[in-house]
N, CA, C and O atoms as a CHARMM CRD file, in Angstrom:
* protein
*
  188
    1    1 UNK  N     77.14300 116.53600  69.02800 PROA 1      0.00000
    2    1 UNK  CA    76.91300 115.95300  67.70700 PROA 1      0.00000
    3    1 UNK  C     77.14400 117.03000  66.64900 PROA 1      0.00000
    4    1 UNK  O     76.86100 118.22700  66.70100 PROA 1      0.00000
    5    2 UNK  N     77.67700 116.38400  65.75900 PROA 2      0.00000
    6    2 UNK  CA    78.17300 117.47700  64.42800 PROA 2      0.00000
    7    2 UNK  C     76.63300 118.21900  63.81700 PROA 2      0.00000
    8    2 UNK  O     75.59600 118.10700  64.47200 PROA 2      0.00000
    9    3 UNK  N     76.65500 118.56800  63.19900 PROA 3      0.00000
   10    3 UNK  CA    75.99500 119.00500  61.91600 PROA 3      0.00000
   11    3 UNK  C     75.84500 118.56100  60.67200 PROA 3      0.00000
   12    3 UNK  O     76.70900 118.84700  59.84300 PROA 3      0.00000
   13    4 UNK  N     74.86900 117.88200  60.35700 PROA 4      0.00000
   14    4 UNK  CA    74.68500 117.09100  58.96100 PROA 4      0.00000
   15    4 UNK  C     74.53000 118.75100  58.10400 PROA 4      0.00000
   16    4 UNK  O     74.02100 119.81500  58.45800 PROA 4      0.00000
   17    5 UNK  N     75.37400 118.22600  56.61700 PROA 5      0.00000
   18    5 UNK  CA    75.19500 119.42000  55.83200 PROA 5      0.00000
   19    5 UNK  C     74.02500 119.05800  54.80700 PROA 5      0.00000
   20    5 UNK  O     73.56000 117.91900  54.77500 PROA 5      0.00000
   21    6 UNK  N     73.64400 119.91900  54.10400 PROA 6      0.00000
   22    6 UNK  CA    72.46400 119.98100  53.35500 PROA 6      0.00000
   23    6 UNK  C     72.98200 118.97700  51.91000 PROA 6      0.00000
   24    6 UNK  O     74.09200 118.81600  51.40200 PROA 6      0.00000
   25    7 UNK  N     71.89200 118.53800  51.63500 PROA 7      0.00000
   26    7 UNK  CA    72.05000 118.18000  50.12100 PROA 7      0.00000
   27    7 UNK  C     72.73000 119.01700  49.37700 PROA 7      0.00000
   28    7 UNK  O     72.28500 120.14700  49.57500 PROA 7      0.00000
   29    8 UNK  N     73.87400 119.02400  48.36600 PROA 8      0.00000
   30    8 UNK  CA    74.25900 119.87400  47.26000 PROA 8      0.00000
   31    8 UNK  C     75.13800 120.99900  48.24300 PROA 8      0.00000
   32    8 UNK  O     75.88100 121.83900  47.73500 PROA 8      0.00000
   33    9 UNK  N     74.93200 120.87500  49.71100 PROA 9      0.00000
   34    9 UNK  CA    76.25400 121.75200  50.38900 PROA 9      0.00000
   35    9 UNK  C     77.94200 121.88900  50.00400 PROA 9      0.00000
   36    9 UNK  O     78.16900 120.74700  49.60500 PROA 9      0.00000
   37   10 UNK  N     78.71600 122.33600  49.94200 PROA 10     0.00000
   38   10 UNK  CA    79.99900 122.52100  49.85500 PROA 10     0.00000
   39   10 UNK  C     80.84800 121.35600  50.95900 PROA 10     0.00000
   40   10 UNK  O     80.94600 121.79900  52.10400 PROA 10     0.00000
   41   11 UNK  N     81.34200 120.21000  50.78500 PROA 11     0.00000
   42   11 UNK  CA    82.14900 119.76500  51.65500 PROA 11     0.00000
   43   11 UNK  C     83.17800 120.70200  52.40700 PROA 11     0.00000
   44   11 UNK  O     84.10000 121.24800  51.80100 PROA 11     0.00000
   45   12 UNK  N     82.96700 120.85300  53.73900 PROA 12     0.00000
   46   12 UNK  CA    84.15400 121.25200  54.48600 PROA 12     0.00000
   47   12 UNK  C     85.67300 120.40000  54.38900 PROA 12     0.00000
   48   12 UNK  O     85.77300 119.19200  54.17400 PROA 12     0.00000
   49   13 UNK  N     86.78000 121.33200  54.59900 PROA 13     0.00000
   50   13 UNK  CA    88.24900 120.70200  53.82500 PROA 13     0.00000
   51   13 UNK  C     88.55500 120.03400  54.88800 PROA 13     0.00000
   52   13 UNK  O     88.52200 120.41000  56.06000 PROA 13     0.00000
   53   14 UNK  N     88.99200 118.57500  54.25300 PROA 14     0.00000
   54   14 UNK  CA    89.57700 117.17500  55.12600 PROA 14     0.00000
   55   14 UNK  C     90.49700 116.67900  54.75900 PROA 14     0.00000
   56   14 UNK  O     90.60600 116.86000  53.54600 PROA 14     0.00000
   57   15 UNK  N     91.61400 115.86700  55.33600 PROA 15     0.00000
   58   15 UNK  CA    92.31200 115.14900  54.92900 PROA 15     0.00000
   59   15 UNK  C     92.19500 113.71100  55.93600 PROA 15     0.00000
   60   15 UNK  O     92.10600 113.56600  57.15500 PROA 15     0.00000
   61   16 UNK  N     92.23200 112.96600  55.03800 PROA 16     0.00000
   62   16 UNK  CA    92.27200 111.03100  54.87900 PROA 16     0.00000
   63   16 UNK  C     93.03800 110.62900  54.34100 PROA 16     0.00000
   64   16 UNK  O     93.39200 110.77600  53.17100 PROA 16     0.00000
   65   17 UNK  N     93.71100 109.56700  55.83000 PROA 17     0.00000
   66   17 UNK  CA    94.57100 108.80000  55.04200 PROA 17     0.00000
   67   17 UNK  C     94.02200 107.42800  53.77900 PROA 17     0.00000
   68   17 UNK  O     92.91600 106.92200  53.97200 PROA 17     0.00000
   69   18 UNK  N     94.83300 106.96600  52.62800 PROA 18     0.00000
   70   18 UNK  CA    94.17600 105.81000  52.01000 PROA 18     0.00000
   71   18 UNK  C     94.93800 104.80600  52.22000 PROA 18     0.00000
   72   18 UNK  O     95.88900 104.59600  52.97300 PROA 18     0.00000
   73   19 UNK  N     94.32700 104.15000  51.36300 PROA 19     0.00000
   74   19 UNK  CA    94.77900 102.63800  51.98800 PROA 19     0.00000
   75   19 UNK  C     95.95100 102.23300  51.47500 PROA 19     0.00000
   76   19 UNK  O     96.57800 101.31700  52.00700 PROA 19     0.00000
   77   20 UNK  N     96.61100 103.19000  49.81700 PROA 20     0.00000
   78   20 UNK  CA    97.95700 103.38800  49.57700 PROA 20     0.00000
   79   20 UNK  C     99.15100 103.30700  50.61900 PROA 20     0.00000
   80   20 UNK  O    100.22800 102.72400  50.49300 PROA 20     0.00000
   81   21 UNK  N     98.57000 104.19800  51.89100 PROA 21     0.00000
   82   21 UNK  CA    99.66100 105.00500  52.66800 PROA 21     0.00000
   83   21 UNK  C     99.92900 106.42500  52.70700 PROA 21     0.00000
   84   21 UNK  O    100.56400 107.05100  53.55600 PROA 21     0.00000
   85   22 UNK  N     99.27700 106.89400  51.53000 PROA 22     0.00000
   86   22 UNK  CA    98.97800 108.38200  51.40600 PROA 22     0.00000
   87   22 UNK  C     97.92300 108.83300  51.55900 PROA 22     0.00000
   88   22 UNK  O     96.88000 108.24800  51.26600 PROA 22     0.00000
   89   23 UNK  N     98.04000 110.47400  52.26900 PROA 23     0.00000
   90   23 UNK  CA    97.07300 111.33200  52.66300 PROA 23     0.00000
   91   23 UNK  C     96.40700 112.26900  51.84800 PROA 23     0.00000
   92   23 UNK  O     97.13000 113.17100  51.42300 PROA 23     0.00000
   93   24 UNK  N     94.95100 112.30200  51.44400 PROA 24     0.00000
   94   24 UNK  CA    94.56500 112.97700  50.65700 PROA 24     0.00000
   95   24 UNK  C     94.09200 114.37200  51.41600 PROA 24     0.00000
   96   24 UNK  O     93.86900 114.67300  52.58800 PROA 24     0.00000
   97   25 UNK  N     94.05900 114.96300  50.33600 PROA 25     0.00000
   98   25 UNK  CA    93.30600 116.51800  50.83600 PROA 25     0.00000
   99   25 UNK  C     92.10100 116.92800  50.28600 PROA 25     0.00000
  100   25 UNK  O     92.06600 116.55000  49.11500 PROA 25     0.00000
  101   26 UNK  N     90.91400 117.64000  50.65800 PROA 26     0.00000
  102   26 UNK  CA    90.21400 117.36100  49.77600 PROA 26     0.00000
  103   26 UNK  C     90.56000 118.61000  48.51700 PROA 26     0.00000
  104   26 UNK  O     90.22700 118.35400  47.36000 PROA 26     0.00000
  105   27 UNK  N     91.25100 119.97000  48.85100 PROA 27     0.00000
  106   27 UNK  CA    91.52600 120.81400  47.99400 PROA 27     0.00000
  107   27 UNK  C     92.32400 120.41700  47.15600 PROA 27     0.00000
  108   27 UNK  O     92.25600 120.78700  45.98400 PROA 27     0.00000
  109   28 UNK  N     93.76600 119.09600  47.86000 PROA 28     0.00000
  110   28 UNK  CA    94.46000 118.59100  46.55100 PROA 28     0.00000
  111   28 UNK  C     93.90800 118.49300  45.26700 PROA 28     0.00000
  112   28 UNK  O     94.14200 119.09100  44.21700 PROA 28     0.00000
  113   29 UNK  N     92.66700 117.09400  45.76700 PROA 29     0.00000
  114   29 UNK  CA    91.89400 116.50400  44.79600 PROA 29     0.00000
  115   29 UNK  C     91.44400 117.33000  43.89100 PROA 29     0.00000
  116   29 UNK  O     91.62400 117.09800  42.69600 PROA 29     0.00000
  117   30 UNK  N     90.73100 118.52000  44.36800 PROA 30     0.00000
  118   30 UNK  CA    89.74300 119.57600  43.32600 PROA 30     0.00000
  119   30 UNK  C     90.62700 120.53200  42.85100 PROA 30     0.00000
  120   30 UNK  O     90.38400 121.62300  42.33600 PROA 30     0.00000
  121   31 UNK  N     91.70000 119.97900  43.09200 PROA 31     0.00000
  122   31 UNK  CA    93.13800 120.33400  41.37400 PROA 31     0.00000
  123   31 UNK  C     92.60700 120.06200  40.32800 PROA 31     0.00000
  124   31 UNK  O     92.38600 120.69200  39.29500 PROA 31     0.00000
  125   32 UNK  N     92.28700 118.40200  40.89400 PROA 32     0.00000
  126   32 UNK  CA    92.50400 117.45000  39.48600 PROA 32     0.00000
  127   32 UNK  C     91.20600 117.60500  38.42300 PROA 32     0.00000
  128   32 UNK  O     91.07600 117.37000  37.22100 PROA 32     0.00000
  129   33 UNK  N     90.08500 118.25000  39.74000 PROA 33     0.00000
  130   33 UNK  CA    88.47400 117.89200  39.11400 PROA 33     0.00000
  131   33 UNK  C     87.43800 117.83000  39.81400 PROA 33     0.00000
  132   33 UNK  O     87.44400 118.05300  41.02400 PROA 33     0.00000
  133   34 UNK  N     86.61600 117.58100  39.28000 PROA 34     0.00000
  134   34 UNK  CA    85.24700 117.33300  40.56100 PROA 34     0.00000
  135   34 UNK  C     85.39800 116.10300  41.51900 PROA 34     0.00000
  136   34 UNK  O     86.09900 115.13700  41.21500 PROA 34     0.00000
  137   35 UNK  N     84.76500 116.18500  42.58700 PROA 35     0.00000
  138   35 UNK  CA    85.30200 114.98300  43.06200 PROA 35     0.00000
  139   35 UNK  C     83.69700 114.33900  43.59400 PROA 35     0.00000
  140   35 UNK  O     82.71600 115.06800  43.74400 PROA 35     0.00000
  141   36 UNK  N     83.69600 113.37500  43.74500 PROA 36     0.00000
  142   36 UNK  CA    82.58900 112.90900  44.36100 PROA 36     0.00000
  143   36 UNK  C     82.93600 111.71200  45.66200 PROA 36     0.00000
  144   36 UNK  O     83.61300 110.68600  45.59900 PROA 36     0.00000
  145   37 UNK  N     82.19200 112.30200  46.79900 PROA 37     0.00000
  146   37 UNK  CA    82.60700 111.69200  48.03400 PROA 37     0.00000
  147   37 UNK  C     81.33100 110.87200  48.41600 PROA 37     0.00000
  148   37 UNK  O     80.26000 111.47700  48.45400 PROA 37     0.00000
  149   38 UNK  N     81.38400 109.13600  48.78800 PROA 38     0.00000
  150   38 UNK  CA    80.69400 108.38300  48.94000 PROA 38     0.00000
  151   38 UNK  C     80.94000 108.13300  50.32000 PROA 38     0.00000
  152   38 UNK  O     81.99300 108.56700  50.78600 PROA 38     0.00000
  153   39 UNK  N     80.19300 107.54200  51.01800 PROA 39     0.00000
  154   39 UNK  CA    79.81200 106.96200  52.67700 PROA 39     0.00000
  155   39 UNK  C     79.43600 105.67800  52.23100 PROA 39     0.00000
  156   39 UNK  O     78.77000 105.47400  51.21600 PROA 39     0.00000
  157   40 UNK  N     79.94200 104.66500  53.13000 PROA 40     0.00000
  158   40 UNK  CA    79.77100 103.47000  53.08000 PROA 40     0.00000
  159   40 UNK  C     79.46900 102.46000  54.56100 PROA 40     0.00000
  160   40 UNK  O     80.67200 102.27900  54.74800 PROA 40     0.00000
  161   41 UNK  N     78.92400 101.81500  55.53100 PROA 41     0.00000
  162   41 UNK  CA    79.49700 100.84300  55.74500 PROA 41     0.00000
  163   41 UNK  C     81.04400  99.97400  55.62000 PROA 41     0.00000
  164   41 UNK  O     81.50700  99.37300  54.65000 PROA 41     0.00000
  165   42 UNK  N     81.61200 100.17200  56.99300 PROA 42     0.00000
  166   42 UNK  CA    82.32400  98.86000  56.98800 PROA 42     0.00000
  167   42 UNK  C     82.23300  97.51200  56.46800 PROA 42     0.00000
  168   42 UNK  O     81.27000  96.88100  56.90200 PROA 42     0.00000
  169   43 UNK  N     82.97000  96.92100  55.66900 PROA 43     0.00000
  170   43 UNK  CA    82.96500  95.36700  55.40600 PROA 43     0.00000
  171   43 UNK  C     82.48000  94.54200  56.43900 PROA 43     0.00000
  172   43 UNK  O     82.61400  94.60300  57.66100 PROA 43     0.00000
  173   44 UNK  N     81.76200  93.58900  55.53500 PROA 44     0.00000
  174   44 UNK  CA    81.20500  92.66400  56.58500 PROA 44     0.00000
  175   44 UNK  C     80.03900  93.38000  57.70900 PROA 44     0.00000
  176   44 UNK  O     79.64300  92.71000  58.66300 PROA 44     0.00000
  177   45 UNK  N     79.69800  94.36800  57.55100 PROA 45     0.00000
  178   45 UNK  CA    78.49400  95.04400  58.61200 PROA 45     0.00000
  179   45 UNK  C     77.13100  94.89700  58.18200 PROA 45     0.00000
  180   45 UNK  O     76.90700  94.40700  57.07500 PROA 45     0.00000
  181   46 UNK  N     76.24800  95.24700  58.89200 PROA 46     0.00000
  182   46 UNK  CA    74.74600  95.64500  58.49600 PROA 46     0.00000
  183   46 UNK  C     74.44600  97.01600  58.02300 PROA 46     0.00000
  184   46 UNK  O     74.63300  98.05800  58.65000 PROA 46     0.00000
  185   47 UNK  N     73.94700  96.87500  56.81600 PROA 47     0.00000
  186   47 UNK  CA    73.69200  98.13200  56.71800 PROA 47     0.00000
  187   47 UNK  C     73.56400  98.50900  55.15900 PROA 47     0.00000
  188   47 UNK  O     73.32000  99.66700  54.82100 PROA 47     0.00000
C-alpha cells in the first residue's frame, strides 16, 4: 500500500491522460499556475 501524503504536502509528479485525448503533466500545468487536484468517485457509485 502507498503512502497517503500529509495535508498541504507537495504532490509527487504525474502524468494523466484526459478525456480530450491529451496527457497532462503535473509540472506542465504549474507553468500555467497553481493547480488544484480533486479526488472524486466514479459516476454513478457510492460514495
Amino acid at each position: 500500500m502507498s503512502e497517503l501524503l500529509a495535508i498541504g504536502a507537495q504532490a509527487p509528479a504525474f502524468a494523466a491522460p484526459a478525456s480530450d485525448g491529451a496527457t497532462y503533466t503535473l509540472a506542465d500545468l504549474l507553468k500555467r499556475g497553481p493547480v488544484a487536484l480533486v479526488f472524486y468517485p466514479g459516476n454513478n457509485t457510492p460514495g
